[in-house]
N, C-alpha and C positions, 0 to 999 in steps of 0.2 A: 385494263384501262388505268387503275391506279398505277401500276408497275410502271408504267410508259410514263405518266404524268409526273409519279416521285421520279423519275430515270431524268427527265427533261429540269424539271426542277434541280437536281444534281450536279448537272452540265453545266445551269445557269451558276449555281454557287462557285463553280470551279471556275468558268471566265471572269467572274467578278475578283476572284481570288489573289489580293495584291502582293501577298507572299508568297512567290512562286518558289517551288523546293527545285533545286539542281544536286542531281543525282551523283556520288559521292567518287563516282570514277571520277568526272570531269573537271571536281574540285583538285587545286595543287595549294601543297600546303607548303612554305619555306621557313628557313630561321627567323630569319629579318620580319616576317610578319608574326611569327608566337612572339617575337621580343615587343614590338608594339602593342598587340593583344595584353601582354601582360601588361604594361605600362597605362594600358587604356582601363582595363581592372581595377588599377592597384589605383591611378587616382579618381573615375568613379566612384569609389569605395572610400578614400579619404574624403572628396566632398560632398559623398550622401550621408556621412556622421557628421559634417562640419554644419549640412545645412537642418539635419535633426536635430545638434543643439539651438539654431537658430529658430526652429521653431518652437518651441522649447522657454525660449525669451518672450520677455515683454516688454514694450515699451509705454511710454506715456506722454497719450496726448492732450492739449491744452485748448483751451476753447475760450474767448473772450466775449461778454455780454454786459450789458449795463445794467446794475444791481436796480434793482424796483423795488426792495425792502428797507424803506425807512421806517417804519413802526416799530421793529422787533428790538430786541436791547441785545447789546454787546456785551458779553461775558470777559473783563480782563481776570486771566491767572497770575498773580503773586506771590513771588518766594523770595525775599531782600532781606538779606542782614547787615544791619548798619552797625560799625562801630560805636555806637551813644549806650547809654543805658534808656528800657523803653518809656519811664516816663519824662525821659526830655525830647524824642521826638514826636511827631505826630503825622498820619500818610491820609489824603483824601483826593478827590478829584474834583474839577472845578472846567463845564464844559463851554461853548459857546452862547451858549442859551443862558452862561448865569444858574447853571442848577449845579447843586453842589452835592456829592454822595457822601457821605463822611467812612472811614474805614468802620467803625463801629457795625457800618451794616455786613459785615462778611470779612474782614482780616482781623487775626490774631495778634498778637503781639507776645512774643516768648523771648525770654531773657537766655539770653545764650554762649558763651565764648567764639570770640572773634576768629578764632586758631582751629583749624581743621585740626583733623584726626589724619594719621596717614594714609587713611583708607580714603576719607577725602578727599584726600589731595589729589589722587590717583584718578579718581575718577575727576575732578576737575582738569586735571593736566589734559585727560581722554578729551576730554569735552573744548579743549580748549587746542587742541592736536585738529579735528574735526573742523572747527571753527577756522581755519588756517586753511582746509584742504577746502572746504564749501567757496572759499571766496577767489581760491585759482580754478577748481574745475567742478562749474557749477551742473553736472552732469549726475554728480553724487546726491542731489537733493530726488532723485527719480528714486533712489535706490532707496534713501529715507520714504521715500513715500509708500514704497513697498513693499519696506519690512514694518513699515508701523505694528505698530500689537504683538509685533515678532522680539521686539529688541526688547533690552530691558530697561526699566524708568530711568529717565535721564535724572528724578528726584538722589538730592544727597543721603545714603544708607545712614543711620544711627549712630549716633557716639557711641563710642567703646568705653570714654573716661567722664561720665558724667560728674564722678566728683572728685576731679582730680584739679579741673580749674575752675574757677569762680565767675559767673559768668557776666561780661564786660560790653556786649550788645543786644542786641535785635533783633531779634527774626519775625519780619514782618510777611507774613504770608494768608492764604484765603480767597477770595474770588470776590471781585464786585460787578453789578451790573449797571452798565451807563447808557446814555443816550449814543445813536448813532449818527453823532455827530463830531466836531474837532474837538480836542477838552487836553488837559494838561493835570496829569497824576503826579502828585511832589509830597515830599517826603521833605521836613523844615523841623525846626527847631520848637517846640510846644506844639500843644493839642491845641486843634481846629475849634473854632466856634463859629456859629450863622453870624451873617450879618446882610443887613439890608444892601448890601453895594457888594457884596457877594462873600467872601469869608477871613478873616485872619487866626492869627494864630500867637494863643499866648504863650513869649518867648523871654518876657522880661526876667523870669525869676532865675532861669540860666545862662551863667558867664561866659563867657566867650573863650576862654580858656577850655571850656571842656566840650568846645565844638571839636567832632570828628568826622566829619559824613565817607570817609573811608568805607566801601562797601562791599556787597557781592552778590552779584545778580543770578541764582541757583537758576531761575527760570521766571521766562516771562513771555505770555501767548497771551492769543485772542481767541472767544470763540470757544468751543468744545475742545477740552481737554482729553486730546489724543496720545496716549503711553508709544513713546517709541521716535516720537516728533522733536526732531534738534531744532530751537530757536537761533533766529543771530545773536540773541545776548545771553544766552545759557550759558555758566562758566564765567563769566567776564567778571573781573576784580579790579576793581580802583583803590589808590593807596593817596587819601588825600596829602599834599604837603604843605599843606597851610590849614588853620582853625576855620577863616574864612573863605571858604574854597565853594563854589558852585560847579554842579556835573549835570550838563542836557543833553538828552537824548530827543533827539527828530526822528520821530516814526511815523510811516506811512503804512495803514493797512490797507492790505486788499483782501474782498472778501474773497473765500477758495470753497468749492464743494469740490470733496474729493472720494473718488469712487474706483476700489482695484476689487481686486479677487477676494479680497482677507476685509477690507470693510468697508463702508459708506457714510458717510460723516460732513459736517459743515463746517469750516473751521476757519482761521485767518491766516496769512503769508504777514511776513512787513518786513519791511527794509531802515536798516536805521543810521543816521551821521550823530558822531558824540561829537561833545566837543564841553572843556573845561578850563575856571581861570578863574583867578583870585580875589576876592573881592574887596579892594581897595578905595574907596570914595575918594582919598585924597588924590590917590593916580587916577582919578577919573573911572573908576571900575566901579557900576554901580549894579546892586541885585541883591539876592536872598541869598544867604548859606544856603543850602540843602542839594537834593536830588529830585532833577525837573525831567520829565519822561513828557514831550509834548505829542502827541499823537492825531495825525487825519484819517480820515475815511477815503479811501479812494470810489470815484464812483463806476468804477471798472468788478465786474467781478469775473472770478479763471475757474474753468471747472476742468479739476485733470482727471482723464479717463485712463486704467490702465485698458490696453488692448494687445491681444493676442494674435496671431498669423492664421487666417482661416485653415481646414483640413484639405480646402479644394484646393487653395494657392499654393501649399507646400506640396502636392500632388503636382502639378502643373510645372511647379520649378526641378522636383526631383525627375519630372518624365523631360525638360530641355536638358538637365546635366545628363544627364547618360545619352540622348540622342545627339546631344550636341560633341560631345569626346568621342562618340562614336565615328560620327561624321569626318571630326576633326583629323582623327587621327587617320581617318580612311584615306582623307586625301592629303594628311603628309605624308603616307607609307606609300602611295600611288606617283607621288611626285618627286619621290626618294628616289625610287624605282628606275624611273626616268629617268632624272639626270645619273645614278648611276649606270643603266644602258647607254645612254650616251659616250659616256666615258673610258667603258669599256670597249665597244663600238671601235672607237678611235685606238686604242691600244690596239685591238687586232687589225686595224687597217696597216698599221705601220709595220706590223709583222712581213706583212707583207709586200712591202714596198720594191720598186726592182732592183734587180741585183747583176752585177759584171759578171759572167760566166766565161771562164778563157776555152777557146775553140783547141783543137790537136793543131790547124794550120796557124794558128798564132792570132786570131783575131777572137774579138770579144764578143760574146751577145748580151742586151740589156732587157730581154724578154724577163718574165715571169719563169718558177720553172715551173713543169708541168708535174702536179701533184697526183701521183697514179696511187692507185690500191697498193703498191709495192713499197712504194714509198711509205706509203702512214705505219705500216709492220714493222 
């Protein structure tokens, strides 16, 4: 009773069975079909690697929301070397609220020469190469985001000749933490002091003559400082041509949580317009010497996700390219086939066509002739 029952169960598998084998007399095998076979291999086989490095990739995606974190405080990173010596400038912040941070709370001031090293340079020229290529094909900032922690500090490497020149600037660097709100970081001629109406800056005891605000922006973010992250103004050098010369910078942050394979982190985007000009009272040009970095909050924030190609979907796309070229090529080799029979077809009809055959009594016949066994010998 089992014997019968598995026998019947058997039967059933075989009618269900959608690949039916045909038995290998029946198959005919030609050139013109190994020559498609092989072409159907050969690019199977180039696009099941083309789409394993696709899976392989990553890309990233972007998500917008409206930031709900006004309490927390905003981390600016500074790295500026000003042509002055540091005690005639002086760098603080000064936000919309009227609240004033002074640098003393978290920047340095180091006496430095103005004049790279050639190692310097090099790495500024990089950074300044990059700078160039982010603002035609803004597709390269994915790949920063990706290699973050991977690359190495955008920070300027060490002097080689510490005492070979005498040092003629600035180097104001360190982090401060401000309100998040609109505020304007400047870097002026004398150190900051409170004041009831918000802050100035004693500038009387230095001449005008030995104004420079000539500078160079090593780096400047918002936010947690991420190794491997290219700013818009990283690199960037200004060469003042006047004593009285003002440089501002319009910055707009947007907050960024950014989350790939390699880290997870909080940090800022910002997008910046300069713009610089002489400051002339008599020509009507009125303002502060220094370096004015005015900056907003945007109240949008972007969270970029990296994301991978699931194992299922790359399964699904590799089983359409092989049945799909399969297919394809089935029925161009099938329809090949055809119009070549066609073709052929026609050539032998014409072989055939009738023919004047002259009679012993002198007339013609226009039959066919008749193809016997003797004949084809």
């Amino acid at each position: 009773m089992r014997r019968l029952n598995r026998k019947k169960t058997l039967n059933l598998m075989k009618e269900l069975d959608a690949f039916p084998k045909v038995p290998e007399s029946y198959v005919e095998t030609s050139a013109s079909g190994g020559t498609v076979s092989l072409i159907a291999f050969t690019t199977i086989a180039f696009l099941t690697i083309m789409e394993f490095m696709v899976y392989q990739d990553t890309w990233m995606k972007y998500e917008y929301e409206v930031d709900k974190d006004f309490t927390s405080k905003l981390r600016i990173n500074i790295d500026i070397t000003v042509a002055m010596r540091c005690q005639y400038v002086g760098a603080d912040v000064l936000d919309l609220a009227e609240t004033m941070v002074a640098s003393a709370d978290g920047l340095t001031y180091e006496p430095v020469p103005f004049e790279l090293t050639p190692q310097q340079k090099e790495l500024q020229r990089m950074l300044q190469i990059i700078q160039s290529r982010l603002q035609e094909e803004h597709s390269l900032q994915d790949v920063i985001f990706k290699s973050a922690f991977k690359s190495a500090s955008t920070a300027l490497p060490p002097r080689e000749d510490n005492s070979l020149q005498s040092p003629d600037a600035c180097r104001i660097h360190g982090h401060l933490y401000v309100n998040k709100v609109a505020g304007n970081f400047h870097i002026t001629v004398g150190k900051a002091i409170p004041h009831p109406r918000g802050h100035a800056h004693l500038a009387a005891l230095v001449s005008h003559e030995s104004y420079n605000f000539s500078h160079r922006i090593d780096h400047l973010s918002f936010g947690e400082l991420i190794p491997g992250i290219i700013n818009p103004l990283d690199g960037t050098e200004k060469i003042a041509s006047d004593h009285n010369q003002m440089f501002q910078y319009f910055i707009t942050v947007v907050p960024t949580k950014l989350h790939t394979y390699k880290i997870s982190a909080e940090t800022h985007q910002f997008s910046v317009t300069e713009r610089e000009r002489v400051i002339n009272h008599a020509a009507g040009s009125h303002g502060v010497s220094g370096i004015f970095m005015k900056y907003d909050i945007s109240s949008l924030m972007v969270t970029v996700t990296e994301e991978h190609m699931p194992f299922w979907q790359f399964l699904v796309r590799l089983c359409g390219i092989i049945g799909g070229i399969f297919s394809t090529t089935g029925i161009l080799h099938g329809f090949g086939r055809f119009v070549a029979e066609i073709i052929f077809c026609r050539f032998r009809l014409g072989s055939y066509r009738s023919t004047s055959v002259p009679l012993p009594d002198g007339h013609t016949s226009n039959h066919l002739p008749l193809i016997t066994d003797n004949s084809t010998h």
